[in-house]
N, C-alpha and C positions, 0 to 999 in steps of 0.2 A: 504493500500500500504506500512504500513511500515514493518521492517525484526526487528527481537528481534535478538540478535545477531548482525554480520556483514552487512552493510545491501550492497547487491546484487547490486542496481541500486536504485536512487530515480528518477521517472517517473515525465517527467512534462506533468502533463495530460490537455491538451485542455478544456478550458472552454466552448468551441461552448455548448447549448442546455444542459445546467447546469441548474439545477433549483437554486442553491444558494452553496454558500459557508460558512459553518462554522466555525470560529477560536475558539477553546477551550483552554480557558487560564489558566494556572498552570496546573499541574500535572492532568494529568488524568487516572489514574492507576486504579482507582476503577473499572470505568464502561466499559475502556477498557484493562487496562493488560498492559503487558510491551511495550517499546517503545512508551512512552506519555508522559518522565520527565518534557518536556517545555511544554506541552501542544497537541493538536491535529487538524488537519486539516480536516474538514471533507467534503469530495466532492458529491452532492446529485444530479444525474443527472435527466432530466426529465423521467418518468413513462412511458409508451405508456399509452395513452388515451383512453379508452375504449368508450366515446360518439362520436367522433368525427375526420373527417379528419386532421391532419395540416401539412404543411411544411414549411421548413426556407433555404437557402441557405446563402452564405457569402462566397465574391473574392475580393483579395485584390493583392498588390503589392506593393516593399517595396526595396528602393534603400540608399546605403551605398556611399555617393562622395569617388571617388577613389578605390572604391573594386566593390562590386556586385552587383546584382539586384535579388532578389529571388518572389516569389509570395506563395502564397495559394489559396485551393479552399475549402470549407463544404457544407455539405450538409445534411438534415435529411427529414424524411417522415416517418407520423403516419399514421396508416391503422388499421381501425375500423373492425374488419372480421365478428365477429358475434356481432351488437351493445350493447352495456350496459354488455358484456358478456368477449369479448375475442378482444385483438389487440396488435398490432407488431409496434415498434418504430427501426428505425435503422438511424446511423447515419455513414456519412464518412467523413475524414478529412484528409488533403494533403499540407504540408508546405514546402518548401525550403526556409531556411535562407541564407542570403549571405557572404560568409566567407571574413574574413578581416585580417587572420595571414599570414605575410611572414612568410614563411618557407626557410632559405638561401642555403639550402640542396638540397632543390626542387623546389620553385618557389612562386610566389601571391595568396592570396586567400586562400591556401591551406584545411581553415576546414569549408566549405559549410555544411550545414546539412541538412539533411532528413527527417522526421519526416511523418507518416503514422498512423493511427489512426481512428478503426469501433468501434461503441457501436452498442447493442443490445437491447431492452428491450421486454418482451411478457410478459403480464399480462392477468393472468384469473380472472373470478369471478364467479364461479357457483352459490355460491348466494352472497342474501346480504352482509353475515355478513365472508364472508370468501375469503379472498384473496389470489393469488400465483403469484408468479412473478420473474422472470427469467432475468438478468442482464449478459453479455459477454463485456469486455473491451479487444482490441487487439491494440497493439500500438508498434512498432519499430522506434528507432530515430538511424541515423546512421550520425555520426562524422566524416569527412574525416579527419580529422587531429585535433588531441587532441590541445584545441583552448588555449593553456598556453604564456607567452612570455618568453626569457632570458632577463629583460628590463635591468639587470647592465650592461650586455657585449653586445648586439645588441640593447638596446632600445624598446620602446613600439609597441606592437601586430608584434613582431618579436623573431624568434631562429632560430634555427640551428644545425638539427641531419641528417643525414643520408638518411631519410627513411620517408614517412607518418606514423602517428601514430593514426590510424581510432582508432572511438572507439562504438561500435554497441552494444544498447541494447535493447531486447523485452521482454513488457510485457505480459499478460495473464489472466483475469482473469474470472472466474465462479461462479455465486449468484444466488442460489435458497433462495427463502424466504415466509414463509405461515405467511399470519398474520389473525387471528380466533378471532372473536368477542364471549366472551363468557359471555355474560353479564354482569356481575360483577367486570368483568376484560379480558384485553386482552394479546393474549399468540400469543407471535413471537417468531418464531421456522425461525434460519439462517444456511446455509450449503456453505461454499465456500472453491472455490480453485484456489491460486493464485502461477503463476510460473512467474520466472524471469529469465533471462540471459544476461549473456555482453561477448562480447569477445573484445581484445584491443590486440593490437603490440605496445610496445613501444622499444625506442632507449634505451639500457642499457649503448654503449659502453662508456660514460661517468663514467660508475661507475665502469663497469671491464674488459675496455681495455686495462690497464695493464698486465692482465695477461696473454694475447697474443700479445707482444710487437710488433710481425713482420707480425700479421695479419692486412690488412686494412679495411677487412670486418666489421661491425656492428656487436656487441651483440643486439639479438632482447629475451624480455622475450615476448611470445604470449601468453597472459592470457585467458584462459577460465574460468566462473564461471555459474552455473545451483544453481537454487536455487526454490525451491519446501515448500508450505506450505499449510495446509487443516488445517482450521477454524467450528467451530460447536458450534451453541451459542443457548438457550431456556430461554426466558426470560419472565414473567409475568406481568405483568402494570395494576396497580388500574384504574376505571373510575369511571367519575360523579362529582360533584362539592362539595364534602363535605369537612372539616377543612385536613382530613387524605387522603394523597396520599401514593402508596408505588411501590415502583419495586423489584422485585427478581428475580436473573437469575444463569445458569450455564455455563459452556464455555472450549473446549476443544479446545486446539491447540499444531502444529507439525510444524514442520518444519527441512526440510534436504536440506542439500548447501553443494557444490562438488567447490574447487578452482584447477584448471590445470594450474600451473606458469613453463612451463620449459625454462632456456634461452639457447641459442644459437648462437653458433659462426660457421660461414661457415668455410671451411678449420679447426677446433679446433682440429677433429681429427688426422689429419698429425701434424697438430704441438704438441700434448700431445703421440704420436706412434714415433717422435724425440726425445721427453724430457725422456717416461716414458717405448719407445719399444713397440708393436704394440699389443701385449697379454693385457697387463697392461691398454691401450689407449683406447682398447674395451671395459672395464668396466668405464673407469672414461667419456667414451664419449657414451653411450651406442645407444644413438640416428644419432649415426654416426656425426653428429653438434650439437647435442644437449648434453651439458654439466653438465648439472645442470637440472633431471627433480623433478619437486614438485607437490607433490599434497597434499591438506588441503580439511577433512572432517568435517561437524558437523551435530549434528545433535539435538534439543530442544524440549524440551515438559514443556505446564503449562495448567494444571488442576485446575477450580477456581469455587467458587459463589461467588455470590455477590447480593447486596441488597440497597437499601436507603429508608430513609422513612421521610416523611416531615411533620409537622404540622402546623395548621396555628391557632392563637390564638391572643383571644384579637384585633381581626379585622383588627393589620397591624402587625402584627410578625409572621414571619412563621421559623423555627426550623428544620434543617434538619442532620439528623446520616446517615452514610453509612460504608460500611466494603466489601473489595476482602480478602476473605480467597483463598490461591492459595498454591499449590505446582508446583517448578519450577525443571527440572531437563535438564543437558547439556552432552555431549559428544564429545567428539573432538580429530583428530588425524591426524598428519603428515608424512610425505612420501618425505625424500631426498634422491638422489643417486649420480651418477657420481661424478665429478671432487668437485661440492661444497661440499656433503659430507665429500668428502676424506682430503679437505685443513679443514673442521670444524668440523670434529670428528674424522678423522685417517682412516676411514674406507669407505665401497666402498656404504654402505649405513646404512640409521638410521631411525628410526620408534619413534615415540613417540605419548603417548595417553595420554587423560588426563576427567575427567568427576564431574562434583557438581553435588550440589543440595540445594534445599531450601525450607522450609515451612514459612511462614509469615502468617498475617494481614494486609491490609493497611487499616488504617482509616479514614474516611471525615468528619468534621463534618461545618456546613452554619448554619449563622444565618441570618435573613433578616428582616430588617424593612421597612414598604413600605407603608406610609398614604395617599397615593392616587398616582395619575398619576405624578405630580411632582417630588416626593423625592424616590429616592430607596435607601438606603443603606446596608451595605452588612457585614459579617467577614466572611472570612474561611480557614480552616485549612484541608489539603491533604497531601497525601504521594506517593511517584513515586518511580518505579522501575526501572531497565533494565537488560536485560541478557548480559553475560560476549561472550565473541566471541574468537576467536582463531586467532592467529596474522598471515597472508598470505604471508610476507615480504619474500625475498629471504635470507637465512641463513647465516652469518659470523663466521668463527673462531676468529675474531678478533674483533669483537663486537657482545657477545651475545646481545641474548635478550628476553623477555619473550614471552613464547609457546603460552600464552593468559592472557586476561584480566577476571576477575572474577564479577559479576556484582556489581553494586553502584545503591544508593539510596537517597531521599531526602526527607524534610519536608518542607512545604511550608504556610506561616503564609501569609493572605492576606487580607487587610479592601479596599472598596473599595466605592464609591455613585455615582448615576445617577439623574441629577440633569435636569428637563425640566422646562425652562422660559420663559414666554410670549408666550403661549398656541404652544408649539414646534420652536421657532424662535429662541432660543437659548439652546440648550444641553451640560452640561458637565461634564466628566465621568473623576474623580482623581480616582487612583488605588497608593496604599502603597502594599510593598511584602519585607518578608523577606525568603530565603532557606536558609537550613542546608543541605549541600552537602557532603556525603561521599562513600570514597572507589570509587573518583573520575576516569574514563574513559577521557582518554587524549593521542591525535596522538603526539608522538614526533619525533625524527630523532636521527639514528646513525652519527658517525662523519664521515662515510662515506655518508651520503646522501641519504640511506634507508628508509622510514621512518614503523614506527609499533606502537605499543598499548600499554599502560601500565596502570595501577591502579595506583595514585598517589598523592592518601591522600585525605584531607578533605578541604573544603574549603564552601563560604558562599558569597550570594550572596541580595542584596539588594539595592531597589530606589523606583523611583514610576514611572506612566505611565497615560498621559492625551492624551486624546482624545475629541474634542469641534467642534460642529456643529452650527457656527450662518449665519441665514439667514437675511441677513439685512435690512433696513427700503427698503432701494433701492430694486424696484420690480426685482429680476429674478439674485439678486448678491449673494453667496452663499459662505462663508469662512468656511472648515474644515482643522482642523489641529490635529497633536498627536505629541507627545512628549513622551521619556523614555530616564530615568537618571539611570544606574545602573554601582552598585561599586561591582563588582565581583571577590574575591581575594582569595587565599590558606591561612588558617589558620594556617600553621603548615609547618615548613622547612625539605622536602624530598630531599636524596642522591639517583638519578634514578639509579646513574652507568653511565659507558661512557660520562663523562664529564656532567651529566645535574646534577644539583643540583638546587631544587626550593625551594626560601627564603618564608617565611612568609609574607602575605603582598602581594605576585609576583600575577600583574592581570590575569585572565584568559585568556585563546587563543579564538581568536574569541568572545568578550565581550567588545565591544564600552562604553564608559562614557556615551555617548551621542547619540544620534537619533534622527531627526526631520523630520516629512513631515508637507506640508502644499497645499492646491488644492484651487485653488482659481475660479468658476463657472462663465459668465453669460450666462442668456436668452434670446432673445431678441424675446419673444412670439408673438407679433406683424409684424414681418420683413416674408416674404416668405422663407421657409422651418423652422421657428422655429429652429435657428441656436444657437449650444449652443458654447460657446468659453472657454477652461479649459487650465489654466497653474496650472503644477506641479512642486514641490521642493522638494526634498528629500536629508537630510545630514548624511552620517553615520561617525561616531565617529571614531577613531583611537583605535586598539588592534591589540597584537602581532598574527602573524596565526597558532604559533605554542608555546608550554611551551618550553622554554628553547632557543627561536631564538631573533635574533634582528631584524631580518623582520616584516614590522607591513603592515597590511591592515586597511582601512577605512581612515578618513580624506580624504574624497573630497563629494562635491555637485554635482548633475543631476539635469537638466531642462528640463520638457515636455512639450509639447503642442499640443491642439485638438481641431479641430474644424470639426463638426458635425450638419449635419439637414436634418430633414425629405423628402424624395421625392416624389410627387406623380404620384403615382401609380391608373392602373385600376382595380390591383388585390393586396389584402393584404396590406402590409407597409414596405417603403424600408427608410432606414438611409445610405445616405454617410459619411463620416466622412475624415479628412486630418489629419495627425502627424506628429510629430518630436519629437524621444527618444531621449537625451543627445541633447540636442541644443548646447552648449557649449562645444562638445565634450571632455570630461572628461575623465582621465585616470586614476580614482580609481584603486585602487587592493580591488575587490571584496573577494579574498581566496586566497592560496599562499601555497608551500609547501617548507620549507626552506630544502636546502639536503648542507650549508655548506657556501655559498655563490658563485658568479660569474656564470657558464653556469649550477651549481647544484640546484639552484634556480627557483622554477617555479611561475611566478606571474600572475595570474587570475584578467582579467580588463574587466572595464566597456565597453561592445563594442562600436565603435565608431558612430558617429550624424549617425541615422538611419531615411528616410522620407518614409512616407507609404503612401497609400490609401486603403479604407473599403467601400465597399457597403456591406450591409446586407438586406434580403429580408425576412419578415416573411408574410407568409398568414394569 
C-alpha cells in the first residue's frame, strides 16, 4: 500500500479477518524497495480455506457524549467449492464514524465518515506442491469534512470556512501469486496492481482572498489525484533445515500519479474582465471561475535483485549478508495557467519538467546469537531509500519554491536482545539504533501558508526502544509495556529560503523524545463469560509538526479501556466486549500543518471520549 514518490492516500485498512500483523523495524529496503526508510507494515489477511466451511461476522456501535452515534457491521464466508482443491473467501465491511468538528460556516458534527471495505480471496491447488491464489482489496472512506480544528482563534474540534471540505479516497487493489514447491527450493512468482485516488475541496479563501477584495465568494482548490502502480516480483527461497539458508529475487515496479489542483473563484471572471478587459480575463480565467488550473504528473520506475543468505554456525551464531542492487529512475512535470501563472511568471502559462535517476547497492548485513530459547541477541546494519516526488503546492511569484524533492537515504546501525525469564513469564526486548540520514525529505510552509517539499540536509537520529511482557505471580494479571527514547536532530545549518533557516542541532518534525505505552490485563477465568478487563496508557512526547514552525504536537496522555467475554452460543463462538477510547478526553494535537499562525493553522487532535460496543461471532 505504500506510493515511492508522493504518496496518493494512506488506507487505513480494516483489520476484520486478518491473519496477523507485521511491524518490520529499520529500514527495509532490501527485500522490499523504496518506501520502507522507518521500517514496514505488513498486513497478511486470511487465505480462503480450501478444507473447510467458516464464517465470522462482527456489529458494533459506538457513541461520542455531545456529537454522534455511528455503528459498523462485517462480515466474511469461506466456501470450500471443490475440497482440498479450490475455494473462495470474501469479506465485507461497513463503518460510520461519528463526526465531532464544529464547523462555524456550516454547523455540528460536520466530518462523519464512511468507510466501505470487500476482500476477496480464491485459492487453487491443482496439486500438492503448487499453489495460486488470487487477493482483490476494495475500500473507499469518505470524509464529510476534513476533520482539522482552528484551536488558536475558535478552540478545540472547531473552525470556520465557508464550505464542507469532504475529502474521499478509494483504494484498489489486485494479487495474483503462484507459489511452486520445487524441491530444493521454492519459487514465488507475484503480479499486482494497485490504484489509488482522493478527491478533496478545500477553502483557499484564506490564502487568496485578497486578490479578489470585492468578491465574497470562497476560493475552492478541488483537488483530484489518480494514482496507478503494477508491481512484478520472482523470488526463490532455500528449504530444509541445514546451517545454509538463502533467498534471491527480482522485482519490477511502475508507477504513474496525475495531480488536478485548479482553484476557483465564482464571479473571478467579471472581476479580472474589470481589472484586465474581457479578451485578457478569458485567458487568465480560462475556466470561466477557475483561475488558477494545475496539473502535476509523474511518473517512477525501479528495477532491482536482490538476495540474502544466512548461516548458522557453531550451534548458536547465525550470520546473515544481503544486497538490493536497483536502478531507480523518475519523471515529472507541471502544468500552470491562468491568473496564477501570469502574477508568477508574467505569462499566460508555464510548463516545466524535470526527470533522475539512480543506480545503487543497499546493503544488510545481521549477526545473531541465540543459545537456546532464553537469550536472543542481535546486531544489524541496513540501508533505506526513497524516491524524490514532485511538489503539488499551488505556485507563488512571491515565494518560490522547489518543483521537487530528489530522493534521500539512510544507514541504520542496530544491537538489539530478546530476553525470556521464568519459562515465558517475563520477556524483554532492549533495542539501541543509531541512523545516518541524508539529503533529508521535509514538509515545510511558505510565509504564506502553503505548504511543499524540500530536501534539506542531513541529519541523524538515535535512542533505544523497550518492549516487556510480564505475567505475574497473580493468576490471569498481565503487564506489557514499551518505551522509545529518540534524539533526532539536523547535523548541519540549512538557508531553505523564505525565511526558514535550520540550525544545527534543530529536532526533527514529527520526532517525540519520548513514547510510552503500557496495557495492563486481567482474567478472571473462573467468573461466567471468562471476562477479561484491559486498561491502556499511551504518552507521546512533544515535537515540532513542521521544520521551521513553533507549532508543536505531542505532549499529552490517552486512556482506554475494555472489557470483554465470551458468550455462549449454540453455534461457533461469540465475544462481546465494552470500550472507552480517550477516557479523559484528551486534546492532543496528533499532526498539525502550520500555514503562519491564527485561522492559517490546522491542528489535528485526539478525537474526543468515544464509548463502543463489539459483539463478534466466529463459527
Amino acid at each position: 500500500m505504500t506510493d515511492p514518490g508522493f504518496a496518493v492516500s494512506v488506507p487505513d485498512i480494516d483489520t476484520f479477518d486478518v491473519a496477523r500483523i507485521e511491524a518490520l523495524k529499520g529500514p527495509q529496503s532490501t527485500l522490499f524497495g523504496s518506501a520502507t526508510l522507518g521500517g514496514a507494515i505488513d498486513y497478511i489477511p486470511n487465505q480462503a480455506n480450501v478444507t473447510k466451511w467458516d464464517a465470522a461476522g462482527e456489529t458494533s456501535i459506538v457513541g461520542m457524549p455531545g456529537h454522534e452515534v455511528g455503528y459498523g457491521e462485517k462480515g466474511m464466508v469461506n466456501i470450500p467449492i471443490i475440497k482440498g482443491r479450490l475455494a473462495v473467501r470474501g469479506v465485507l465491511d461497513y463503518r460510520q464514524d461519528p463526526g465531532y468538528i464544529t464547523n462555524l460556516g456550516i454547523g455540528k458534527n460536520t466530518n462523519t465518515t464512511y468507510t466501505r471495505n470487500a476482500r476477496v480471496s480464491v485459492v487453487f491447488t491443482p496439486t500438492d506442491g503448487t499453489k495460486l491464489a488470487y487477493t482483490y482489496l476494495g475500500q473507499s472512506t469518505d470524509v464529510s469534512d476534513d476533520p482539522y480544528s482552528m484551536s488558536e482563534v475558535y478552540g478545540a474540534y472547531t473552525k470556520k470556512v465557508a464550505t464542507l471540505e469532504p475529502v474521499r479516497t478509494q483504494t484498489q487493489m489486485h494479487e495474483l501469486r503462484l507459489d511452486q514447491d520445487l524441491g530444493f527450493a521454492s519459487l514465488t512468482a507475484i503480479g499486482a496492481f494497485l490504484r489509488k485516488g482522493q478527491s478533496a475541496s478545500w477553502d483557499y479563501t484564506r490564502y487568496y482572498g485578497a486578490l479578489f477584495p470585492t468578491i465574497k465568494a470562497p476560493t475552492i482548490d478541488r483537488q483530484s489525484v489518480d494514482g496507478k502502480s503494477m508491481y512484478y516480483e520472482l523470488r526463490l527461497t532455500s528449504k530444509g533445515q541445514g546451517p545454509l539458508s538463502w533467498l534471491i529475487g527480482a522485482a519490477y515496479y511502475e508507477t504513474w500519479k496525475r495531480v488536478n489542483s485548479p482553484l476557483s473563484t465564482a464571479g473571478s471572471g467579471d472581476y479580472l474582465a474589470s481589472m484586465y478587459g474581457s479578451e485578457l480575463a478569458s485567458q487568465l480565467a480560462p475556466g470561466g471561475d477557475v483561475w488558477q488550473p494545475y496539473d502535476v504528473n509523474y511518473n517512477g520506475v525501479e528495477k532491482s535483485i536482490f538476495g540474502e543468505i544466512s548461516y548458522k554456525f557453531l550451534h548458536d551464531f547465525t550470520l546473515t549478508g544481503g544486497a538490493r542492487v536497483f536502478g531507480m529512475s523518475e519523471k515529472s512535470s507541471a502544468e500552470v495557467g491562468g491568473l496564477g501563472s501570469y502574477l508568477a511568471y508574467g505569462s499566460l502559462f508555464n510548463y516545466s519538467s524535470g526527470r533522475s535517476s539512480q543506480t545503487s547497492a543497499l546493503p544488510k548485513f545481521a549477526f545473531k546469537y541465540e543459545p537456546g530459547r532464553h537469550i536472543m541477541a542481535y546486531f544489524q546494519f541496513s540501508e533505506g531509500y526513497r524516491f524524490g516526488a514532485p511538489n503539488t503546492n499551488p505556485v507563488s511569484a512571491q515565494y518560490p519554491t522547489p518543483r521537487e524533492t530528489k530522493s534521500d537515504s539512510l544507514k541504520n546501525y542496530e544491537v538489539g536482545a530478546r530476553l525470556n525469564f521464568f519459562r515465558g513469564h517475563l520477556i524483554l526486548e532492549p533495542t539501541l539504533y543509531y541512523i545516518d540520514w541524508r539529503n533529508l525529505q521535509a514538509k515545510l510552509a511558505r510565509p504564506d501558508g502553503v505548504g511543499y517539499e524540500a530536501n534539506v540536509g542531513r541529519a541523524t537520529s538515535r535512542g533505544f526502544e523497550f518492549a516487556g511482557t510480564w505475567v505475574t505471580p497473580l493468576p490471569g494479571l498481565t503487564l506489557q509495556s514499551n518505551a522509545t527514547y529518540t534524539d533526532a536532530h539536523m547535523t548541519e545549518a540549512v538557508n531553505l529560503g523564505n525565511g526558514v533557516v535550520l540550525n544545527k542541532g534543530t529536532q526533527l518534525a514529527a520526532s517525540p523524545k519520548w513514547q510510552f505505552s503500557e496495557t495492563l490485563s486481567y482474567q478472571a477465568k473462573t467468573l461466567f463469560m471468562r471476562p477479561v478487563f484491559s486498561i491502556m496508557h499511551h504518552y507521546q512526547g512533544s515535537a515540532p509538526v513542521m521544520f521551521g514552525s513553533a507549532m508543536k504536537m505531542g505532549n499529552y496522555n490517552t486512556l482506554d479501556l475494555r472489557l470483554s467475554g465470551d458468550l455462549p452460543t449454540s453455534l461457533g463462538h461469540s465475544v462481546l466486549s465494552i470500550y472507552v477510547k480517550n477516557l479523559t478526553s484528551s486534546r492532543g494535537v496528533t499532526m498539525g500543518y502550520s500555514g503562519g499562525g491564527g485561522i492559517f493553522d490546522q491542528y489535528y487532535l485526539v478525537p474526543p471520549r468515544l464509548i463502543g460496543m463489539t459483539l463478534a461471532w466466529h463459527l
